[in-house]
MOPAC internal coordinates of N, CA, C and O (Angstrom, degrees):
PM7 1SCF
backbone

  N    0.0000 0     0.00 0     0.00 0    0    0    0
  C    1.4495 1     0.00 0     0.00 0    1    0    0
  C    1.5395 1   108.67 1     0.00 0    2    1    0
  O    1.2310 1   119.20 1   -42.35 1    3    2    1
  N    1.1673 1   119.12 1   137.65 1    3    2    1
  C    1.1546 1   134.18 1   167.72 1    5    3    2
  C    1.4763 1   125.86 1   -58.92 1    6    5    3
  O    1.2310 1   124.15 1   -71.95 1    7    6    5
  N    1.4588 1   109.64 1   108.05 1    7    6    5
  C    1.8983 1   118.92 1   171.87 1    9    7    6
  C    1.3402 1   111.62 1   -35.90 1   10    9    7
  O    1.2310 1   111.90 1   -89.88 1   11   10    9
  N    1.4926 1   132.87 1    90.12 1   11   10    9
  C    1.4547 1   136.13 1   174.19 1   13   11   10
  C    0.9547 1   114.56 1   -69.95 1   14   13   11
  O    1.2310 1   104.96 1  -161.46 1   15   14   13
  N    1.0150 1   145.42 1    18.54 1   15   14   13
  C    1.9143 1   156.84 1   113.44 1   17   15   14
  C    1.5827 1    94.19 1   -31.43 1   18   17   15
  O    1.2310 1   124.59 1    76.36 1   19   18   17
  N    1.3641 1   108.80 1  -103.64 1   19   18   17
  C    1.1094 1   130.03 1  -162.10 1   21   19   18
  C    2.1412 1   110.12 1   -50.21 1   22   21   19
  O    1.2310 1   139.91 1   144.40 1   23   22   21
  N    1.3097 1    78.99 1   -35.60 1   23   22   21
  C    1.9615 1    77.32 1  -179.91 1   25   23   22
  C    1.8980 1   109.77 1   -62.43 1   26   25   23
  O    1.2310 1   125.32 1   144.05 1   27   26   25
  N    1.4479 1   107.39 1   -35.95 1   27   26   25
  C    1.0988 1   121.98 1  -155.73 1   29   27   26
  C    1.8036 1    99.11 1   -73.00 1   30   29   27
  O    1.2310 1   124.34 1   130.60 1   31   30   29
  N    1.7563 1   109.28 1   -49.40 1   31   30   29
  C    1.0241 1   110.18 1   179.50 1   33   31   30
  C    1.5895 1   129.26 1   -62.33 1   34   33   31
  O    1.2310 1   126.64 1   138.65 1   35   34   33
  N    1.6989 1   104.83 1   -41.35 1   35   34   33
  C    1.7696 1   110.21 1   145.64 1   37   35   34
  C    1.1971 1   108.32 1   -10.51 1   38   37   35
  O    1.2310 1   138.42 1    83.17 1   39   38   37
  N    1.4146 1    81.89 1   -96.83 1   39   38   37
  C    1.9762 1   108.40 1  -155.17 1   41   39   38
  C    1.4392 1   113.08 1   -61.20 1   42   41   39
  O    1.2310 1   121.31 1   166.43 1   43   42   41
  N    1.3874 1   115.09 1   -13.57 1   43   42   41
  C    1.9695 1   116.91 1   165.81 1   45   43   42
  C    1.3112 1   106.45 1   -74.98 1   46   45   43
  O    1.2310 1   116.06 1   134.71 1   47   46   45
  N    1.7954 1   125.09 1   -45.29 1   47   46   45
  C    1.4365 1   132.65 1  -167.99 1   49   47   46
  C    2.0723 1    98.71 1   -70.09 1   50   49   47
  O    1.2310 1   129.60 1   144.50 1   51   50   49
  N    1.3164 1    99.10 1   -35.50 1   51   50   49
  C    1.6014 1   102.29 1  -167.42 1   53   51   50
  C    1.5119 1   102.92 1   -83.65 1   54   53   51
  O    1.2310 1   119.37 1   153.68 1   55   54   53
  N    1.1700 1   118.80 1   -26.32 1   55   54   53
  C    1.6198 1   100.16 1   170.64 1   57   55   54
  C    1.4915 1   107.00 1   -92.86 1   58   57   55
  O    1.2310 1    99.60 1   141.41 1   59   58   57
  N    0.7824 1   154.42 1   -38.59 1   59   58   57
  C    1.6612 1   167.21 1   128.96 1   61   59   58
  C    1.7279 1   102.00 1    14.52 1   62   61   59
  O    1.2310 1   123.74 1   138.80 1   63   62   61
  N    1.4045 1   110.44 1   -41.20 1   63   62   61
  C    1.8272 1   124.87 1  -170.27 1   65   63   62
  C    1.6535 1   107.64 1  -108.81 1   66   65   63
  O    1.2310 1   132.35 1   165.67 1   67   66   65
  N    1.4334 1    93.74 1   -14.33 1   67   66   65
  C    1.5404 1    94.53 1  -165.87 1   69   67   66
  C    1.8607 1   107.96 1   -85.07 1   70   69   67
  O    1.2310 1   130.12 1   160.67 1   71   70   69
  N    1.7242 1    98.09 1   -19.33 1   71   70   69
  C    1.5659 1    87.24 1   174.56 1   73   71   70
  C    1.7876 1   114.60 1    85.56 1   74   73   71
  O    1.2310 1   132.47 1  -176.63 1   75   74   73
  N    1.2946 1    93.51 1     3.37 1   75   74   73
  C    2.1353 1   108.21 1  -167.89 1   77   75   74
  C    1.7096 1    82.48 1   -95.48 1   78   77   75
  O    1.2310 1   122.56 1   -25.34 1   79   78   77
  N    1.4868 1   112.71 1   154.66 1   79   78   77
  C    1.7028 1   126.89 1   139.53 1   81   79   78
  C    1.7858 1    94.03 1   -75.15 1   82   81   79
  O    1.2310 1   128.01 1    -0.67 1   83   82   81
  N    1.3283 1   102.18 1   179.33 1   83   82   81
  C    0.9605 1   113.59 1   153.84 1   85   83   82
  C    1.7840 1   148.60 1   -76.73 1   86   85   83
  O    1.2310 1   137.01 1   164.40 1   87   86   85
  N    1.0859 1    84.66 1   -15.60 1   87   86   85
  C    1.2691 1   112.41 1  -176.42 1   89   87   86
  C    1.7297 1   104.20 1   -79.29 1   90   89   87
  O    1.2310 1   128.19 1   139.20 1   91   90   89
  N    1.5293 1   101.83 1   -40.80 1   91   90   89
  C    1.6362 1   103.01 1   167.16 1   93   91   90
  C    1.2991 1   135.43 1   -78.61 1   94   93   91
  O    1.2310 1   130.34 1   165.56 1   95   94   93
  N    1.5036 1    97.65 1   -14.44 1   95   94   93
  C    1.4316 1   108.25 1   173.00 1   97   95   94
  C    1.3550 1   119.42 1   -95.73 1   98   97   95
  O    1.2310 1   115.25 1   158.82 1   99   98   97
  N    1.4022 1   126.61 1   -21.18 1   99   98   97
  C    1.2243 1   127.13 1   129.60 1  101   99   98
  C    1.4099 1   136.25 1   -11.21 1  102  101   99
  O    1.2310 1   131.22 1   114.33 1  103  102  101
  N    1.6506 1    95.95 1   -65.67 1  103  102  101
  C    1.7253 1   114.74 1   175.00 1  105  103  102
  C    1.2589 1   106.11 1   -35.55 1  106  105  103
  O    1.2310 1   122.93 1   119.24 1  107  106  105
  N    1.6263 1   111.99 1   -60.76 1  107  106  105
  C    1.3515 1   124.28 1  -136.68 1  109  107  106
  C    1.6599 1    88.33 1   -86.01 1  110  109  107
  O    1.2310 1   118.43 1   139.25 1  111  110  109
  N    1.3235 1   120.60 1   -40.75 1  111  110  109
  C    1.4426 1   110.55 1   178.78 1  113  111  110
  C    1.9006 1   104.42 1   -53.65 1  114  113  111
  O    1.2310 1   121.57 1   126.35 1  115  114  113
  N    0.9374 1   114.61 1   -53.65 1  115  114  113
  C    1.5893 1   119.07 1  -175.66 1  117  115  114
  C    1.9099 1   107.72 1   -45.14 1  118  117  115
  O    1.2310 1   129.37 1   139.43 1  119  118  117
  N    1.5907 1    99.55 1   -40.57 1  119  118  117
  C    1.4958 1   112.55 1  -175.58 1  121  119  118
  C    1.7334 1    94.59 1   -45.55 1  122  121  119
  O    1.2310 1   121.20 1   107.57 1  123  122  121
  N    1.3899 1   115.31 1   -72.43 1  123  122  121
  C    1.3874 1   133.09 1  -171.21 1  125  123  122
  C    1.5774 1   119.68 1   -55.64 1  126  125  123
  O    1.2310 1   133.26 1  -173.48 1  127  126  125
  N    1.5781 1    91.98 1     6.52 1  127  126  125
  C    1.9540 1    80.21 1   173.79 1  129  127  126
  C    1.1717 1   123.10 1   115.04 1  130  129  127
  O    1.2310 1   123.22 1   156.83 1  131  130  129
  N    1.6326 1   111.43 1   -23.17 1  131  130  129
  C    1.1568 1   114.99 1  -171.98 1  133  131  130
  C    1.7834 1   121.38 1  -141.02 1  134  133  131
  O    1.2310 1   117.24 1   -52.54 1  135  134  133
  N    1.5987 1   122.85 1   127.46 1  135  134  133
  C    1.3371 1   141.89 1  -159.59 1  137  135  134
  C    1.4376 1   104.72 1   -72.64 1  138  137  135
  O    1.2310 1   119.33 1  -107.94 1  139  138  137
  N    1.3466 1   118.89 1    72.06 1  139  138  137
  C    1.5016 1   127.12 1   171.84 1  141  139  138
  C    1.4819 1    95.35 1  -112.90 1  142  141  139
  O    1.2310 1   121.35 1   -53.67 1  143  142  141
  N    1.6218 1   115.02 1   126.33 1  143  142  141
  C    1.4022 1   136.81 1  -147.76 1  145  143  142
  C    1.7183 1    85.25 1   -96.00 1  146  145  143
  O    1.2310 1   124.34 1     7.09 1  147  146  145
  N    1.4598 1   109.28 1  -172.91 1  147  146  145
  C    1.2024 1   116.07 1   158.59 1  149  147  146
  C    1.2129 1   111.77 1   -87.85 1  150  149  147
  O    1.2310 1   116.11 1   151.65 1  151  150  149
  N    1.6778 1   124.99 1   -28.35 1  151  150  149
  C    1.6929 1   124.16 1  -161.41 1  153  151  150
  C    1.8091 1    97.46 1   -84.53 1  154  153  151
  O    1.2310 1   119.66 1   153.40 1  155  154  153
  N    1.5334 1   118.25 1   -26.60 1  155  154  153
  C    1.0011 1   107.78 1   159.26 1  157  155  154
  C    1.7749 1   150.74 1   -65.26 1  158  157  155
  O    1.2310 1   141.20 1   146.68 1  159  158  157
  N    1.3411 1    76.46 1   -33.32 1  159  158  157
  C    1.7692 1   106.11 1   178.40 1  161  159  158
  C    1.4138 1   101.50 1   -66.76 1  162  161  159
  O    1.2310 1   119.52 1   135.55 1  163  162  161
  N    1.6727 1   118.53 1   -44.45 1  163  162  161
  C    1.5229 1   103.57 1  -176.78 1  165  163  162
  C    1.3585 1   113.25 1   -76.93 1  166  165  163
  O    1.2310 1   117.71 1   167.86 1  167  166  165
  N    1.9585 1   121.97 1   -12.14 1  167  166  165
  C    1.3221 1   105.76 1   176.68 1  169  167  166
  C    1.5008 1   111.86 1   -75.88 1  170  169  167
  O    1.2310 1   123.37 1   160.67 1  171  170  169
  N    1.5612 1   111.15 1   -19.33 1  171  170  169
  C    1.7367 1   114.30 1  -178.59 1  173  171  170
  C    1.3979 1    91.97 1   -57.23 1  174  173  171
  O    1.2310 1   118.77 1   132.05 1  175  174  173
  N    1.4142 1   119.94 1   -47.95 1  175  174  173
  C    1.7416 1    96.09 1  -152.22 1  177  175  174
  C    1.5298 1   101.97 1  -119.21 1  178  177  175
  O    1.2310 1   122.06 1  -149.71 1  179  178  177
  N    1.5230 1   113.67 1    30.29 1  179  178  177
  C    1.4126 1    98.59 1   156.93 1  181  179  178
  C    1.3235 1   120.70 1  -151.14 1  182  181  179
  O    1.2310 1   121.44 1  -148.33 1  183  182  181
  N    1.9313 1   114.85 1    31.67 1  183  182  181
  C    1.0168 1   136.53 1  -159.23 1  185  183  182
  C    1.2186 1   115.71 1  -152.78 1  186  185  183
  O    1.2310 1   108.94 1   -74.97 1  187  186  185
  N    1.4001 1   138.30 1   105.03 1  187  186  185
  C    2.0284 1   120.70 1   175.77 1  189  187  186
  C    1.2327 1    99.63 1   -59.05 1  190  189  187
  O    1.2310 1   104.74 1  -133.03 1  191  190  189
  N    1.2480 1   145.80 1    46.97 1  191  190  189
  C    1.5116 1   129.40 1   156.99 1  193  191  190
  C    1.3880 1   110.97 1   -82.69 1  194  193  191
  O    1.2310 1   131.66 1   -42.48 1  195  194  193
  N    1.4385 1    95.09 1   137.52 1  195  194  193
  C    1.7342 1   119.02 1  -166.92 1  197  195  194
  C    1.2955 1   102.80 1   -45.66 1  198  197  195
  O    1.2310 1   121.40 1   -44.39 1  199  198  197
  N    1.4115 1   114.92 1   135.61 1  199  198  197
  C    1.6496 1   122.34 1   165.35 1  201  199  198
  C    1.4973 1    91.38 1  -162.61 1  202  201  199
  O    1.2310 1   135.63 1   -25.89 1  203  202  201
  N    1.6453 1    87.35 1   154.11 1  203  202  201
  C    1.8098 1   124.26 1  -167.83 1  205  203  202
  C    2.1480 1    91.05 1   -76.10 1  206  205  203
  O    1.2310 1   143.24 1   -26.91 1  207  206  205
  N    1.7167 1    72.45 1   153.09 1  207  206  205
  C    1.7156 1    78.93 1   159.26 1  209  207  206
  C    1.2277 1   125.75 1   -79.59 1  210  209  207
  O    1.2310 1   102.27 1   173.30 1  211  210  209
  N    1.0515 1   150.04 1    -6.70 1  211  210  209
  C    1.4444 1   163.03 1   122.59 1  213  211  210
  C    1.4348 1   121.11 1   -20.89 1  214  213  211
  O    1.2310 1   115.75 1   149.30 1  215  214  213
  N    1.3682 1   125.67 1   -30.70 1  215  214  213
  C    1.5636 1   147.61 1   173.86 1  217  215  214
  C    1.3694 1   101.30 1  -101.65 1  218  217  215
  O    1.2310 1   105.63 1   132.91 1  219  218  217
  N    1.0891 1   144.25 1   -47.09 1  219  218  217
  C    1.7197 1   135.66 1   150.00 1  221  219  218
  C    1.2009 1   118.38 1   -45.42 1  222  221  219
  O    1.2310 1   111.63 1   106.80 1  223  222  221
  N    1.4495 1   133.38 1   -73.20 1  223  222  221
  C    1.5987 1   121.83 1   159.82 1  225  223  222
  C    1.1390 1   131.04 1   -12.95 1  226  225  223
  O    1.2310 1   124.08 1   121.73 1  227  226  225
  N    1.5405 1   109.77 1   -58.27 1  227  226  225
  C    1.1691 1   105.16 1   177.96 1  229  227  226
  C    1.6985 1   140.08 1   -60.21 1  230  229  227
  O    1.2310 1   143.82 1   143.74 1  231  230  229
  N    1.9189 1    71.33 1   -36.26 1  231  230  229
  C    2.1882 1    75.01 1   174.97 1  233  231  230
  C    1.0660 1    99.39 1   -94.46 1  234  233  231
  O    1.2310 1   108.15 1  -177.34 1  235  234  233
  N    1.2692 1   139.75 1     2.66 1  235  234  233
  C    1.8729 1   127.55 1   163.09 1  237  235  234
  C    1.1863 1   103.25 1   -70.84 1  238  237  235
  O    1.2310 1   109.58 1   145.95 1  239  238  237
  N    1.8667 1   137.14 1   -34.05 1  239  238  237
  C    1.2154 1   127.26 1  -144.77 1  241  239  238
  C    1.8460 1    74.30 1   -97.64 1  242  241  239
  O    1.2310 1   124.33 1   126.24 1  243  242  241
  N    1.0321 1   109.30 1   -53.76 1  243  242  241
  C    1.7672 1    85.26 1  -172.31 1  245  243  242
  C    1.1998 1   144.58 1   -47.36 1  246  245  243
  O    1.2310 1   127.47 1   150.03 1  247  246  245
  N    1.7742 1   103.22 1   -29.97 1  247  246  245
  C    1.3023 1   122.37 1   156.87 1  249  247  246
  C    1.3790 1   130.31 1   -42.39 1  250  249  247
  O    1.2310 1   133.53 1   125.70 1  251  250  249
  N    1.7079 1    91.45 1   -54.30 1  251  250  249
  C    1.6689 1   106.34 1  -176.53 1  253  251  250
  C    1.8534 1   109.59 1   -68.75 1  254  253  251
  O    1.2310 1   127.12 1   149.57 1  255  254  253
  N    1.4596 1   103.91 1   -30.43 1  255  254  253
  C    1.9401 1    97.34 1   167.12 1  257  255  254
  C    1.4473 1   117.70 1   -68.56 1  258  257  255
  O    1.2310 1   129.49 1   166.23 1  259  258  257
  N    1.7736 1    99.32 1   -13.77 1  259  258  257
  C    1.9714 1    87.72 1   173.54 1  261  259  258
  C    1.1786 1   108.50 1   -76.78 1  262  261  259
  O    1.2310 1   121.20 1   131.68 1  263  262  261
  N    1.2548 1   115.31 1   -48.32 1  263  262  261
  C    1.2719 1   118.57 1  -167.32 1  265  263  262
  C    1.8757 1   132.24 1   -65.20 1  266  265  263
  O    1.2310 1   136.39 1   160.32 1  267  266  265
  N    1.6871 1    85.87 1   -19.68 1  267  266  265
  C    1.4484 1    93.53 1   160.90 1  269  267  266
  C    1.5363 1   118.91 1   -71.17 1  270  269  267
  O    1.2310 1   123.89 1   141.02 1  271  270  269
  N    1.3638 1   110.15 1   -38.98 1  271  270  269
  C    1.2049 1   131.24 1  -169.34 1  273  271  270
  C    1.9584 1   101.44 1   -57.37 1  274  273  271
  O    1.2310 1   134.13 1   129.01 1  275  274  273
  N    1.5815 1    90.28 1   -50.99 1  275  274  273
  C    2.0023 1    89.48 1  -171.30 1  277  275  274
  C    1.6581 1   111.00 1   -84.02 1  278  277  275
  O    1.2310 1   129.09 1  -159.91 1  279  278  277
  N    1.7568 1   100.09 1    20.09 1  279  278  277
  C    1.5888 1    97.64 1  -154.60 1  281  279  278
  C    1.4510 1   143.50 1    56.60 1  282  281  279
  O    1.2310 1   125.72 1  -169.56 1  283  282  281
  N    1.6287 1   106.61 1    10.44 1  283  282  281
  C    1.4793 1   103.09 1  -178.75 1  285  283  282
  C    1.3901 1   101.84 1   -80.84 1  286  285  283
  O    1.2310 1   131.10 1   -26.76 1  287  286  285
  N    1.7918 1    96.18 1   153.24 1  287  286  285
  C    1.5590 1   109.85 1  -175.81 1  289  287  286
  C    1.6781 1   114.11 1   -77.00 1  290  289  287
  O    1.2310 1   119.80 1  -162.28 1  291  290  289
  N    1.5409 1   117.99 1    17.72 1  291  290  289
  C    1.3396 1   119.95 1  -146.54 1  293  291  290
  C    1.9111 1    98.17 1  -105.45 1  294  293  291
  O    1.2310 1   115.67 1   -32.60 1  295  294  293
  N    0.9420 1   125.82 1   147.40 1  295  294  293
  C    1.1562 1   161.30 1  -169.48 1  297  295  294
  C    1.4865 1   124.41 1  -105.32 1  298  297  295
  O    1.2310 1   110.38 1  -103.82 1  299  298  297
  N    1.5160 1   135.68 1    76.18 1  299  298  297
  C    1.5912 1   114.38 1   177.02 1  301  299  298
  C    1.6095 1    92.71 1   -78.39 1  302  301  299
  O    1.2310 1   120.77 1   -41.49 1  303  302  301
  N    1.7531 1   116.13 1   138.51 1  303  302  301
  C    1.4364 1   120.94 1   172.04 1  305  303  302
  C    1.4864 1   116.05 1   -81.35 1  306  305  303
  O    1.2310 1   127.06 1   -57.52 1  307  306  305
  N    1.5005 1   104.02 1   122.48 1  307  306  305
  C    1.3410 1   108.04 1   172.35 1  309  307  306
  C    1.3406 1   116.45 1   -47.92 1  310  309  307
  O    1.2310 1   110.61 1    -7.04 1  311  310  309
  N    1.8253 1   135.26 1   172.96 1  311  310  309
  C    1.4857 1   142.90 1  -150.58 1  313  311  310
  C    1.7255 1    88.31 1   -71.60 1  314  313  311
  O    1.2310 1   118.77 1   140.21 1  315  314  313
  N    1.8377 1   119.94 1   -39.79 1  315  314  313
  C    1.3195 1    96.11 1  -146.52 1  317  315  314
  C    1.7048 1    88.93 1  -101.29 1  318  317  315
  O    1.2310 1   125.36 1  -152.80 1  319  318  317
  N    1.2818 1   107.32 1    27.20 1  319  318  317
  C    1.6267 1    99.98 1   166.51 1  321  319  318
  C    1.3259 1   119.56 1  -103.98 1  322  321  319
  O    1.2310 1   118.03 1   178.11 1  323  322  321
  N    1.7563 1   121.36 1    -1.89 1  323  322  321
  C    1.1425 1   127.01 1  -153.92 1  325  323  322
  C    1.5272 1    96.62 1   -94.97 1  326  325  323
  O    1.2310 1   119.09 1   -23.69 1  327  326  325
  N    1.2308 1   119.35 1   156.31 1  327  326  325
  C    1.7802 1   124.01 1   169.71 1  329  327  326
  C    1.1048 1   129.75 1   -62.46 1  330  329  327
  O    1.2310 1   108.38 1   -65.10 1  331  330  329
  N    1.1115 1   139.34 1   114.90 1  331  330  329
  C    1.2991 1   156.22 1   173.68 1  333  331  330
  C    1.2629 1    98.82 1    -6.84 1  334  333  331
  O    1.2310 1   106.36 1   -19.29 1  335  334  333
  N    1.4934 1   142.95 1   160.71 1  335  334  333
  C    1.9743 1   142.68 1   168.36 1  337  335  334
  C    1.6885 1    74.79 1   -87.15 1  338  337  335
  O    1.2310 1   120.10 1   180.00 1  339  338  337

């Protein structure tokens, strides 16, 4: 399971740069397959409440298609890139 410290701070810093509400980054998680709400998404990134690496992936991988998209060189790290607690 993924350090919800560290997931939280990701995915707050990666939507924070990404220029998305939440509500759009939501979308884009839904685009990819998978039912990450908005009421959830704001507990990922503004709450250590427990979540799987599977629910991090997902909003890292959406992040990382914005950011290809606006050309930023920036990176949210998937669960098994994050630092050990």
């Amino acid at each position: 399971m993924v350090d919800a410290r560290r997931s939280r701070e990701a995915l707050a810093e990666g939507l924070a740069l990404s220029g998305l509400t939440v509500e759009e980054l939501a979308g884009r998680c839904t685009a990819l397959g998978d039912d990450v709400t908005p009421a959830l998404l704001r507990r990922m990134v503004g709450t250590t409440a427990e979540r799987g690496d599977h629910e991090h992936d997902v909003v890292a991988a959406a992040l990382h298609e914005r950011f290809l998209e606006t050309g930023e060189p920036r990176r949210t790290p998937l669960s098994a890139d994050l630092p050990a607690p």
